[in-house]
C-alpha positions, 0 to 999 in steps of 0.5 A: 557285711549289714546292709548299712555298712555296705551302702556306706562303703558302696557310696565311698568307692564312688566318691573315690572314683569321682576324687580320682577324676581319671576315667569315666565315672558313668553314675556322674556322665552329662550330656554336654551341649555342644553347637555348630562351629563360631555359633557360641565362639570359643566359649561353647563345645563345638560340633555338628552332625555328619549325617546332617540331622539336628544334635545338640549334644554329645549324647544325640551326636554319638548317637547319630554317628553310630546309626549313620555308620553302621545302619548307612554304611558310612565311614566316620572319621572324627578328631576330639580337640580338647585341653587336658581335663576337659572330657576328650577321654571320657567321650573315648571311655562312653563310647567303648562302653556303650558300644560294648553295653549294647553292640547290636541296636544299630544293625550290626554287631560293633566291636570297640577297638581302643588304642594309644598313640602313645603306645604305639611309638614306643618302639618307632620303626624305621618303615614309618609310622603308617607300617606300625599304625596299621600293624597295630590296628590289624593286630589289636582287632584279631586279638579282642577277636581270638582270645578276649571276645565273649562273641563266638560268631566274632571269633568265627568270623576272624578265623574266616578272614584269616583264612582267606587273606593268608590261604597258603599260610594255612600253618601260621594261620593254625598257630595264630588262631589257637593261640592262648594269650593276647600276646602270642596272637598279636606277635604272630599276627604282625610278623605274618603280616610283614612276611608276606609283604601284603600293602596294608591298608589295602589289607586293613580295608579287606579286614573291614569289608570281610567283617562287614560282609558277616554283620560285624562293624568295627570302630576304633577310639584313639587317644593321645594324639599329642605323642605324636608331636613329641615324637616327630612323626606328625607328618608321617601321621598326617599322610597315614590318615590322608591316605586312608580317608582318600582310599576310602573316599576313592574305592569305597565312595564313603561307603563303609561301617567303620568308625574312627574317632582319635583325640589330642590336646587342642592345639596340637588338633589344630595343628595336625588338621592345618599341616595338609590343606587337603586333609583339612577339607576332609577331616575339620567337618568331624572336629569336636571341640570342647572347652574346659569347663562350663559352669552349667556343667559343673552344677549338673555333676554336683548335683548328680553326686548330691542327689545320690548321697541325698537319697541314700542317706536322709533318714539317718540321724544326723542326715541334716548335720551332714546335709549342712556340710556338704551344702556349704562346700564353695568352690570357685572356677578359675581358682580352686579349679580350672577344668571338669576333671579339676571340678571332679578332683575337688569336689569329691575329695571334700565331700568324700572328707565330710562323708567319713565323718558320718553315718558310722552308727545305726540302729534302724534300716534305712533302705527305703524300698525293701517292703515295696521291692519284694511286694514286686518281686513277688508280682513279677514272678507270678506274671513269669510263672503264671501258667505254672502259678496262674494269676492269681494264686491262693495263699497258704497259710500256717508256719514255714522254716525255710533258708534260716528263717520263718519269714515266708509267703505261701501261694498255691498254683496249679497242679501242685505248683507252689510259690513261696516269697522271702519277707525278710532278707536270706542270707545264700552262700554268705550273700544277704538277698533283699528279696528270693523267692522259689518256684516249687512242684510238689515240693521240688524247687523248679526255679528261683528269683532274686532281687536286690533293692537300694534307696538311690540311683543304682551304682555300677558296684551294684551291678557288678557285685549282684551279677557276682552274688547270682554266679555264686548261688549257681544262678541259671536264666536259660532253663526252660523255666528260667530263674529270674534276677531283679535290681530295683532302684528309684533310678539308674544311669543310662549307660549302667541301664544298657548293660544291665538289658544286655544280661539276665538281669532286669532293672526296675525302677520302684515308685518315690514317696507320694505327695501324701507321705511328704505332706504327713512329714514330721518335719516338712523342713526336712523335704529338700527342694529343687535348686532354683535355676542360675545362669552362668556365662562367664566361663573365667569368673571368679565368683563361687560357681557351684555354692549350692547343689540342686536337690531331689524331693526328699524322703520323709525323716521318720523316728518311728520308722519300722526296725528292720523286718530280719534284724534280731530284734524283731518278733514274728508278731511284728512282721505282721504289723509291717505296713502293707505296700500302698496301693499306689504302688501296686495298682496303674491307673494311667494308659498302658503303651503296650495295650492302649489304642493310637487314639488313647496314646495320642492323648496321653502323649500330648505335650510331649512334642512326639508326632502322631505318625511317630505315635502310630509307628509305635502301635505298629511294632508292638506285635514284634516287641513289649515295651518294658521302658524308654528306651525300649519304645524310643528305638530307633524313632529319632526322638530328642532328649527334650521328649524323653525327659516328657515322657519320663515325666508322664511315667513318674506321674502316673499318666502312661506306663508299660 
């Protein structure tokens, strides 16, 4: 498939998604403000910290939780109150998915376990409801543990633990354990469970505390909490929870990583936390209440979605038609939409309508970031096979046939080592790489070096589809001279960043058009300009919320942009008039984090609002880790959304980088 018809189908399955408005689409996630209880009325989210450090969002809150639990050994138990479309499950998908993108930055291994209620009373016993909750829980960790788990240490543990609960059933445990399916386990598990006649909670608890003593945690996300008051059994609920806090508080003293966070719709929260006052006392502290919608929030998802469709597509002709249309959609809350999934559903399908109806012809490339993409590739395997490569290896010149094509970069390394560098895209098992390049002994290929480019914020299809094309070419990252695989973008959401650290694959983000290109524009009315900031309060309005979408700095609309450097129609002659990458792309000239003295960062630090002492933990850890971005050097430091954002504006200005 060309290059441009895959970044039109790619940009409409995420406009499919965000249409659906049923899951979490991460590429349009926001950080939502929340505020302690009655200091907004009903008018804000409500939350507050358990740890009882400063948040004030959903994000820093997560957060806060996981280290509270998992780094202080404290148990979390917390109830999302929400009506429906409002994001309580959203914050259950971000949770498991960012648990599952990064398990162990919070000290230990974490294991989401998701559930439903729903599912659960399906098949009402007539034990009660806690026989079945519990059952359900035991049974749901055994079988991520057994047969779904990518974890083998997680596998060993359970086996472990299964082992000493039931040390005179050594048979059944045999059979539970080599069981192929999901299924088997869980059936063979709970009937176990029920012969033996264990209490269990108390197993339940040896089950956590078992895990724990092997460097695992567990944390449960539980949804539908109304199916219970459809069903009849709240009460019955309401002693199962009250048990567990209490057993917890009484034989733990709090003290134990566990997570437990379970969402209903708002009144039937209220409901369940009045039904027991003592469970009230306990449970109201964690309660996260959200509103349906605030006009704020909506202006940042439509702002998300435009600035993607803004950087993937301006430069095509009839970008300014396309960008006129998808400005003039006006929506009004109260009427077109009463919720963040409403928002979602009709402002996707609408510009989802007007997006079919562009871009179906082109005649150039329109990805931006190729030439720079593979001017880094190129940099970055010399700095990974420098003590094959050295630093600064010698070109070669003369013609090359490789891989279908004569588009080639020779470098000469040591010892008859030898670098050659794609210019163009290669097409390997059907797949049209950005970039590739191979490292070469005697003329042996040693390793190679993959990368992909795209002119907008990555999507989670790019990152899944390039993962698939490496399986596909036999990519192998853990030889002694590894391959290496690259994603370059001018951005990528944080939550698709943390599963991308937590594989072979590394993200880069590749410089935007300098201030000098956008001043030569051709026409300096095609530059987009940032929205000007408007202040919604009133949550019930009618008038249009969301009229005009905030814009990134656009990227110059040029007609005599270069033709695509692999198409047919260009010459090798023309491959050597390709633009030479500016050297602003290649050479840094602000402070680099991993070398600069405390007193260097100190300065180039300034206005940030990080502390100096904080400053100097950061020199401090920099015998244990090279900082490659962000999050990478805030780890751990407790730091604000407000100084990232700082920071991150230093790094696109050129004041620090890694």
């Amino acid at each position: 498939m060309p290059e441009n018809a895959g970044q039109k189908q790619a940009i409409t399955d995420f406009l499919l998604r965000v249409k659906k408005g049923l899951k979490l689409v991460e590429e349009i996630w926001i950080d939502r403000e929340v505020k302690p209880r009655g200091s907004e009325g009903p008018e804000g989210n409500q939350a507050e910290s358990l740890s009882g450090n400063s948040i004030n969002t959903i994000t820093e809150l997560i957060e806060d939780d996981l280290k509270f639990c998992f780094q202080q050994q404290k148990f979390i138990f917390r109830m999302i109150a929400a009506d429906s479309g409002s994001g309580k499950t959203a914050i259950l998908d971000y949770l498991h998915q960012r648990l599952e993108a990064n398990r162990s930055d919070t000290g230990r291994i974490i294991i989401p376990i998701s559930a439903n209620l729903n599912s659960l009373l399906t098949n009402p016993s007539a034990e009660g409801f806690s026989r079945e909750f519990y059952l359900h829980l035991i049974s749901e960790v055994f079988k991520i543990a057994l047969v779904e788990t990518p974890d083998p240490s997680f596998k060993q543990s359970a086996v472990l633990c299964l082992e000493e609960l039931f040390f005179d059933e050594a048979s059944r445990v045999n059979l539970i354990i080599t069981s192929k399916k999901s299924s088997q386990v869980k059936t063979k598990l709970k009937q176990l469970l029920i012969d033996s006649g264990c209490d269990l909670i108390e197993t339940f608890l040896e089950i956590v505390q078992s895990f724990k003593n092997q460097g695992f945690g567990l944390f449960f996300l539980i949804d539908e909490l109304d199916s219970l008051y459809q069903s009849e059994r709240s009460k019955d609920a309401v002693n199962t929870f009250r048990h567990l806090i209490n057993e917890i508080e009484d034989s733990y003293q709090g003290s134990l990583p566990l997570g437990l966070y379970i969402s209903g719709l708002s009144d039937d929260v209220q409901k369940f936390i009045q039904e027991h006052e003592a469970l009230k006392s306990r449970v109201y502290p964690g309660e996260i209440r959200l509103v349906r919608f605030r006009n704020k929030e909506c202006e940042e998802i439509r702002s998300k979605i435009d600035n993607r469709l803004y950087s993937a597509y301006q430069g095509y002709k009839d970008f300014a038609e396309f960008q006129k249309e998808v400005q003039s959609i006006d929506l009004k809350a109260g009427t077109d939409f009463n919720s963040l999934r409403e928002f979602c559903q009709r402002y996707g399908s609408q510009v989802l309508e007007v997006h079919q109806r562009y871009f179906k012809h082109h005649d150039k490339s329109f990805n931006q970031f190729e030439f720079q993409s593979r001017a880094k590739l190129e940099e970055l395997c010399i700095q990974q096979w420098s003590q094959k490569l050295g630093n600064a290896p010698s070109p070669i010149t003369g013609t090359f046939n490789h891989q279908g094509h004569q588009q080639w970069k020779r470098l000469s390394g040591k010892q008859g080592y030898e670098l050659i560098v794609a210019q163009t895209t290669t097409n390997l098992e059907g797949h049209n790489f950005d970039g590739y390049a191979e490292l070469r002994h005697n003329g042996e290929v040693i390793a190679k070096a993959f990368g992909e480019a795209k002119n907008y914020e990555l999507l989670t299809s790019h990152f899944t589809t390039f993962r698939d094309w490496l399986a596909d070419v036999r990519f192998d990252g853990k030889k002694s001279i590894p391959d290496l695989a690259y994603l370059f973008a001018p951005g990528c959401p944080n939550l698709l960043e943390l599963k991308i650290k937590n594989t072979e694959i590394e993200f880069h983000l590749l410089p935007k058009e300098t201030e000098r290109q956008l001043e030569n524009s051709a026409d300096s009315s095609e530059v987009l300009k940032p929205l000007e900031t408007k202040n919604f309060n009133n949550l019930t309005q009618t008038d249009s919320v969301v009229s005009t979408p905030s814009h990134p700095q656009g990227f110059p609309t040029d007609p005599e942009a270069p033709k695509e450097i692999n198409s047919l129609d260009v010459t090798p002659s023309e491959v050597e008039a390709v633009p030479k990458i500016p050297e602003t792309f290649t050479k840094k000239s602000g402070v680099n984090i991993n070398t600069a003295s405390v007193g260097d960062l100190i300065k180039a630090f300034k206005g940030s609002g990080m502390r100096n002492n904080t400053i100097q933990r950061i020199t401090d850890r920099r015998d244990e880790i090279t900082y490659k971005n962000l999050d990478d050097l805030l780890q751990g430091l407790g730091s604000t959304n407000k100084v990232k954002n700082k920071l991150q504006q230093k790094l696109d200005n050129g004041e620090i980088y890694f």
